[in-house]
N, C-alpha and C positions, 0 to 999 in steps of 0.2 A: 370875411367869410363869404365868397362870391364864387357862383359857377365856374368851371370852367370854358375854356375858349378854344378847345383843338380847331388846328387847321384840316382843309379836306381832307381825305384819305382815300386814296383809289378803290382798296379794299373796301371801306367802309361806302362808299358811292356804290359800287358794286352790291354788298350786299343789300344795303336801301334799297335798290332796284328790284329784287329778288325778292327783297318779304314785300314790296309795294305789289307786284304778279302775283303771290302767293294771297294776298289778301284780296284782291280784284278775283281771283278765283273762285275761295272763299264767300264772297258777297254773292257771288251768281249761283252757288250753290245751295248756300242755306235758305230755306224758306223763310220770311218776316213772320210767316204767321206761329211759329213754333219758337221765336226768338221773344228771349226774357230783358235782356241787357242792351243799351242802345253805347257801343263805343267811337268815341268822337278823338279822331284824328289829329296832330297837328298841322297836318295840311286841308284839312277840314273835310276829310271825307270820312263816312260812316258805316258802321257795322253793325250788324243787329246777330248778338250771339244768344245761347242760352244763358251760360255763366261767365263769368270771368275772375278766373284767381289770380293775386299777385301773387309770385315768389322772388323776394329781392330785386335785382332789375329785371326781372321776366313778367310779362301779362299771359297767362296760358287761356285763351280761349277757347270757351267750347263749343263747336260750330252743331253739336248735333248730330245722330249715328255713329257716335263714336269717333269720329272725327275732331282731334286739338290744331291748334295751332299756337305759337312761342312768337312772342312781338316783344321788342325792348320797349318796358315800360317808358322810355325817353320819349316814343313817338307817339305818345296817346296823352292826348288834353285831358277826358275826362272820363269816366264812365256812368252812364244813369241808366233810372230802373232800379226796383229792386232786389238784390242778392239771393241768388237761388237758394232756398231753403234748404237743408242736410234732410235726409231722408231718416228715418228713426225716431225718437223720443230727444237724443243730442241736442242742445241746443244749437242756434250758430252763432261764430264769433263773432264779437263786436268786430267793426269793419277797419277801423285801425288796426287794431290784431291780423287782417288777413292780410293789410297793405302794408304792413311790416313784415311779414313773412319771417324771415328768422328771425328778425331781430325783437320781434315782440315781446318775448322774456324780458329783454335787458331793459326795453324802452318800458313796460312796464313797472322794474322793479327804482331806475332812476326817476321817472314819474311821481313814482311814489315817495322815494327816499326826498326828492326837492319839493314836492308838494305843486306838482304840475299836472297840466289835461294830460293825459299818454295821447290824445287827436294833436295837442302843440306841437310835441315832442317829433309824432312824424311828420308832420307838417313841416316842422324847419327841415327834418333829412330830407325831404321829398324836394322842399324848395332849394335847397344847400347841396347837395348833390345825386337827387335821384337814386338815395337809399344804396348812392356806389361807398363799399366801403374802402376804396382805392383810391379814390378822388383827389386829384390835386389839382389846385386852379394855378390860372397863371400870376397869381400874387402871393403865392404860396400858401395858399388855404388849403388844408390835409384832412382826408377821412368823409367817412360818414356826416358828420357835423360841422365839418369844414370848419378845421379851428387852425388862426394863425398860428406860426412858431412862436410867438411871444406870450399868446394867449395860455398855450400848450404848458410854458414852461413855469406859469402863474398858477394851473392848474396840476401840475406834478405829472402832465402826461408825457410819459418817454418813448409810446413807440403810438402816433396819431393813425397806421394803420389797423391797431387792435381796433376790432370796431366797437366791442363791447367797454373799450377805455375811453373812445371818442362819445359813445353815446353819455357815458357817464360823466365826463368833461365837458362836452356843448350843454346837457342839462345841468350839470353844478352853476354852469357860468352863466344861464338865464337865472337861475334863478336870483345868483347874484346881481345881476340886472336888474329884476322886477324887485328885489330889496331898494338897491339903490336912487331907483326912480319911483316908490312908493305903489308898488304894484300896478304901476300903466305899462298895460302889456303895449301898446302902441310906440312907448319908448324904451322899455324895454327889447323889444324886436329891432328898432332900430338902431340901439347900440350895440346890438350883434352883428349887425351886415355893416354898418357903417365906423365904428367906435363910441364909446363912451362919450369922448372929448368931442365928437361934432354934432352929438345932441348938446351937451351943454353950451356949445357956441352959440346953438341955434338957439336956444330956448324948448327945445321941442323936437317933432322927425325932421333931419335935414329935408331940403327941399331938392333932394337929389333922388333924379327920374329912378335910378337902378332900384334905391332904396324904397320911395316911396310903390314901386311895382312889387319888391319886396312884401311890404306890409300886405298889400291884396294879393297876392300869391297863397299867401300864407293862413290868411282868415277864409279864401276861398278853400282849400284844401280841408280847414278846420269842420267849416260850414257844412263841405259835402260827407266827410264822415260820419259827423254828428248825426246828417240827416236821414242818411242811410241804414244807421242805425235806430232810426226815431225817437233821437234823445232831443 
């Protein structure tokens, strides 16, 4: 259950060039002193917006006079600061809920149904495919939760595009994990990206770089929803 790997793509070079102007734009226009949100690049440059909502792979920022802008959540590390408040009595959503965007329902009612954080739950899609529920790596990891074909077919899932059958499938099959290994979620996460069989070779998380960046990916993700939310 690993990222994918595309090779370049002219179009895609092209439009990176396009939202990178559009955000350089952007930055020379908003004022800092009116910015709530501090978002952090993966090329390491930054943005000071008011809000910023996920929806699925989209980050919609809000630069301020009504002015948005739409950035593939792919090119954004991280976001801090705290979440602009709703205006009203409304509460607002806990911050998982808004980084799952659609998928928040399903991921909460699987959460629940296995007895897991709904912060895990997107944290692996976040780290597993960027909440694409299209995703295919190049090792044949499919969906939302990037679940092998062999995993798929342990799991009863027949079409690993459904993303509402992936979410339900990647979280049955943690949980089976955190059964098997005595609820260490540390080896349980890593028999999800790596297999069952090379934690128990190992005794433990393999000593495999992918894997082991895996695990801090994944507690970092945890870490800043939690916090976010001031749980």
């Amino acid at each position: 259950m690993t990222l994918r790997n595309s090779p370049a793509d002219p179009f895609a070079v092209a439009a990176a060039r396009l939202i990178a102007a559009l955000m350089a734009l952007a930055l020379a226009a908003v004022p800092a002193a009116a910015s709530g949100r501090l978002v952090v690049f993966k090329d390491s440059r930054t943005m000071r917006v008011l809000a910023a909502r996920r929806a699925g792979a989209v980050v919609e920022l809000d630069l301020g006079g009504g002015n948005r802008l739409q950035v593939p959540a792919s090119r954004i590390a991280e976001i801090r600061g705290p979440s602009r408040p709703n205006s009203g009595d409304r509460p607002a959503p806990p911050p998982w809920r808004v980084e799952a965007g659609p998928f928040a329902e399903t991921i909460a009612r699987a959460a629940e149904r296995y007895r897991l954080d709904p912060e895990l739950l997107v944290a692996v899609a976040l780290v597993e495919s960027d909440l694409d529920p299209f995703a295919l790596s190049d090792k044949g990891a499919q969906g939302i939760m990037q679940i092998m074909p062999g995993t798929a077919r342990e799991m009863g899932l027949d079409n690993a595009f459904d993303a509402a059958a992936n979410i339900e499938a990647g979280a049955r099959y943690l949980r089976r994990m955190l059964d098997r290994f005595n609820e260490d979620l540390d080896l349980a996460l890593a028999a999800y990206n790596a297999g069952e069989g090379a934690v128990e070779r190992y005794g433990g998380v393999p000593p495999y770089r992918e894997t082991q960046e895996y695990l801090r990916r994944i507690y970092r993700h945890v870490e800043r929803l939690r916090s976010e939310s001031g749980a």
